[in-house]
N, C-alpha and C positions, 0 to 999 in steps of 0.2 A: 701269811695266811690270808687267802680272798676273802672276803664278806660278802655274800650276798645280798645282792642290789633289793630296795624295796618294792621293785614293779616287781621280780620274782620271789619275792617271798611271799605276799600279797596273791598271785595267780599260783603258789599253794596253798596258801592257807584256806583260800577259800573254797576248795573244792573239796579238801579234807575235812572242814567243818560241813561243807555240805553232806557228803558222806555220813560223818557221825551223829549230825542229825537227823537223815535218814533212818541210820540203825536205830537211834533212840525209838524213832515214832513205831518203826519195828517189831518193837520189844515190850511199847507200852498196848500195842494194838494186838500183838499175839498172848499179852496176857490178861483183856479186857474177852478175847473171844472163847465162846462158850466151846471150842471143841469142832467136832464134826467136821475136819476134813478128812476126805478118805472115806467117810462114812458112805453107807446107802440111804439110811434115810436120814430123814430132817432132824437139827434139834430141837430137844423140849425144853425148855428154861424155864421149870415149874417152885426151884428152890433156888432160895440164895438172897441174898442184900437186894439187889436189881429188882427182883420179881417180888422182894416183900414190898420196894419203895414204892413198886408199880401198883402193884394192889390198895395200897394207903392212900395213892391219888387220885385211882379211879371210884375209890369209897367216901373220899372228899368234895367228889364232883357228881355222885350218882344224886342222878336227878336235877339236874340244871335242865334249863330247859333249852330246845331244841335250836332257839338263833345262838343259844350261846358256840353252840358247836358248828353253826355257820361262820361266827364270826371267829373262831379259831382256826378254820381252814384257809379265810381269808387273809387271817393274818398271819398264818403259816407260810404262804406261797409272797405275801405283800411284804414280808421282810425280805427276800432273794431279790423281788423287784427293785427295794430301793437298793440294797446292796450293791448290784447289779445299776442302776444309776450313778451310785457314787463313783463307781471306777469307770463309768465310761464320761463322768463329769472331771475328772481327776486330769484323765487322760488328755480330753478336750482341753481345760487349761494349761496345762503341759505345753503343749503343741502352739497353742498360742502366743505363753511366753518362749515358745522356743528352747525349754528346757530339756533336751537329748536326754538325759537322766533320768527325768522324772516319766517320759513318754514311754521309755524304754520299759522303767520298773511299773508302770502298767498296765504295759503289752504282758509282760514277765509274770505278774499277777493274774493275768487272765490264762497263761499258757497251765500254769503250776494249779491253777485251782480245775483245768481242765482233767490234768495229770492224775487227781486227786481221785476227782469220779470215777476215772476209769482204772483207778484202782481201788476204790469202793464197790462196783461192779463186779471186779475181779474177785471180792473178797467174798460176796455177796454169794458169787455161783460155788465158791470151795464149803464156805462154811455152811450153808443149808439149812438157817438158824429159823423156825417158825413163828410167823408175828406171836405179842403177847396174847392179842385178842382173839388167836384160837387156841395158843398153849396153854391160856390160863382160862378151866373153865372156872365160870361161873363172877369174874372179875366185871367191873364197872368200866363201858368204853363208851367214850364219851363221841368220839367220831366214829366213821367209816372202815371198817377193817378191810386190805384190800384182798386181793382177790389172791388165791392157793399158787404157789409158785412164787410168790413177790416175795422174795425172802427179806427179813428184819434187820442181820449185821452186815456191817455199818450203816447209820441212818446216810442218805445219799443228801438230805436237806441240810443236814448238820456239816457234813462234808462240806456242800459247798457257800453254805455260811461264811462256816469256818477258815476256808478258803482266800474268798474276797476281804473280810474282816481284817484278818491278821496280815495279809499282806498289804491292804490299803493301809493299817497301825505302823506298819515298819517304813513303808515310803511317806505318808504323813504322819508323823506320830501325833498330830493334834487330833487329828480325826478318829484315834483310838475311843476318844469317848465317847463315838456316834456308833460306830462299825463292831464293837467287841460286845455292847449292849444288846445291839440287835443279832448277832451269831446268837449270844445267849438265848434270847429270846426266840428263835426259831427253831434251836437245839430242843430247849422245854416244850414248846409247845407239839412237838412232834409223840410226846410220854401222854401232855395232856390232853391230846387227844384218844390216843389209846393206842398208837399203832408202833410203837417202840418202847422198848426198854430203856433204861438210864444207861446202862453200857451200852446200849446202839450207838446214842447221840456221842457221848463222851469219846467213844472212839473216830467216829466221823470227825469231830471238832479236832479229835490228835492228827488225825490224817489229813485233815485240811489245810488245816493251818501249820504241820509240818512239811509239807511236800511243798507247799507255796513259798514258804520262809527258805528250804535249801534251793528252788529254782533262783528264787531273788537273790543270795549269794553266792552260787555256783556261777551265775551267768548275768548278773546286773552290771559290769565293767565293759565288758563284751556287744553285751547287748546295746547300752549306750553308743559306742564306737561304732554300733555296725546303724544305727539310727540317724546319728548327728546329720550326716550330709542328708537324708529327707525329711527330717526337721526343718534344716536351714533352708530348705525348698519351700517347706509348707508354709512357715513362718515367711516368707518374704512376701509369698504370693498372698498370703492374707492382707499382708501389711499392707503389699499393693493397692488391693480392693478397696480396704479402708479408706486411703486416700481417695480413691476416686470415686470414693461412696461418697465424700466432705460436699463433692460438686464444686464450686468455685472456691472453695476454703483450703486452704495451705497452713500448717502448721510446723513449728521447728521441731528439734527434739531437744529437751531438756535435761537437767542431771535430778534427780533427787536425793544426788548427798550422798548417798549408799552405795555406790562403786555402779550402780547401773543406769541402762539412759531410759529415760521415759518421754513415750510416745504420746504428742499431743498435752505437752508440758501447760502446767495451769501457772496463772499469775502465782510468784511467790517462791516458785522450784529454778534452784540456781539463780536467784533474783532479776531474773527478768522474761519475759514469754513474747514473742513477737507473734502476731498474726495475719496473717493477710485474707481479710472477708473477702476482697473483691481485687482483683488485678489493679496495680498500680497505674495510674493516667499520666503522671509526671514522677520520674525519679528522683528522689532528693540528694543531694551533690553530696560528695561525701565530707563528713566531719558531722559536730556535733547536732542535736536537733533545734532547733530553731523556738528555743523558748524565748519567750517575751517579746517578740519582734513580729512583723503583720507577718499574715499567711500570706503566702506566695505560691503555697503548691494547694491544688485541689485536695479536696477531703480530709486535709490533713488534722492530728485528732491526739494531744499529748494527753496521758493521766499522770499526774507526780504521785510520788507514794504515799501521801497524806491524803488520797482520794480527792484533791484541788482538779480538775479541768480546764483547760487554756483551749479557747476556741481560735485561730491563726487569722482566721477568715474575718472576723470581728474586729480585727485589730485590738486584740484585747491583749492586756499583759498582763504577767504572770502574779500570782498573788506574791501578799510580803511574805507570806510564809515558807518556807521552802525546806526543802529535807536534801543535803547533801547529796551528790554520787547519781546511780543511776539504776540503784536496784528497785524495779516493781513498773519498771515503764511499762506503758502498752500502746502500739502504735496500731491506728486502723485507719483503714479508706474504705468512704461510704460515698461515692460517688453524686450526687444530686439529690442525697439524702440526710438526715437528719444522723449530726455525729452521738455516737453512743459509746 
């Protein structure tokens, strides 16, 4: 009897989990919305759990005063800005270290949360659902009600909150603590200002943050694969620059220990860092370096690893103290200058 190989089990299973994640977000979005598709006119969502919590917060908040609802709006739209920071900071690190994967599940993040809106949009024109702040008279709104035609389900702020959040959570999961915070808080603040319901937001955040989560499974292996080779472009040609950003400086690469190489290795990584400030004036012969014995070659400049100094040029020698081996050297040339 065959077994099936784990690359094809893996390129099903993930499309089928995508799938039935989909249907989930589906099922929980068609039974958050109020109705009215097919209808002619709008709906009124004047009864219910939603519309009593909305009335309780607009009664909590009547009468604040008027910067406070400045500063709501602005912090309404200043949560998507940094969102919208985070994953284009994500992405930028990514590409730097050259991670195919991680470059990829950010692009992916950005496609799925596009996905989203414009299936918010879509939802927006069927259901024909009327803000609260004209279906509920007499209620306390703390903002701007917009204008006739803007219809309320799903909030499209929450959407795309929810969005970036949850998909930056699944490709960082450290950064959940930053990004699921601020969905939240963008989610609320769209109630407290007065221009959505609780199931507006809640359903935007289900559709954001589901449609984002099955793009990133359905297509994050893929997607990788089809990035790596201009990853490995981008990352080179950076690396490039860098170097030639040093100006006369040259530096090795180093290990730190962790399976990967690091670039511009510091004293101490893989025990030892060579540098070259300045181009060499005389090559040193090869074999060991020439401790305790007079200088012979220009600029030449030992540290031992007890932070001791041996100047060549001096004819100086080496202290009595000495530490075994040869981890922590550092070799430089300062040409007509003062060794450091």
């Amino acid at each position: 009897m065959e077994r099936t190989s784990p690359t094809l089990s893996g390129a099903v299973r993930r499309p089928l989990f995508a799938v039935g994640l989909l249907a989930a977000v589906g099922g929980v979005v068609g039974w958050l919305a109020p109705g009215g598709v097919g209808e002619p006119d709008p709906v009124q969502v004047t009864e219910g759990p939603s519309a009593k919590a909305y009335r309780s917060l607009g009664d909590a908040l009547d009468g604040a005063p008027s910067w406070f609802a400045t500063l709501g709006e602005l912090a309404s739209e200043g949560t998507l800005v940094l969102l919208g920071a985070l994953l284009a900071w994500a992405c930028w690190r990514a590409v730097r270290r050259g991670d195919a994967r991680q470059v990829a599940g950010a692009l992916l993040v950005g496609v799925g949360t596009v996905a989203a809106y414009a299936a918010s949009e879509a939802l927006k024109l069927a259901v024909d659902e009327e803000r609260p702040c004209r279906a509920l008279r007499g209620a306390a709104v703390l903002g701007e009600c917009p204008e006739p035609g803007d219809w309320s389900f799903p909030s499209n702020h929450a959407t795309l909150a929810a969005g970036i959040a949850v998909g930056l959570a699944v490709l960082r999961p450290r950064l959940a603590v930053v990004t699921l915070p601020l969905a939240a808080a963008a989610a609320l603040l769209r109630v407290v200002l007065g221009v959505h319901y609780p199931h507006d937001v809640l359903a935007g955040a289900v559709l954001g943050g589901g449609v984002t989560a099955a793009v990133l499974v359905a297509l994050g292996p893929l997607a990788a694969r089809a990035v790596t080779p201009l990853v490995a472009r981008v990352s080179a040609a950076a690396g490039a620059r860098g170097a030639l950003g040093q100006g006369d400086h040259a530096r090795l690469v180093g290990d730190d220990r962790r399976g990967g190489p690091v670039l511009h290795a510091e004293p101490g990584q893989n025990g030892a860092d060579v540098r070259l400030d300045r181009a060499f004036h005389h090559v040193q012969p090869p074999g060991d370096l020439p401790v305790g014995q007079p200088g012979a070659q220009e600029g030449e400049h030992l540290t031992l690893p007890g932070g001791e100094r041996l100047d060549p040029r001096a004819g100086g020698r080496p202290p009595a103290r000495r530490v075994p081996g040869a981890a922590g050297r550092e070799v430089r040339d300062h040409p007509g200058g003062d060794l450091r």
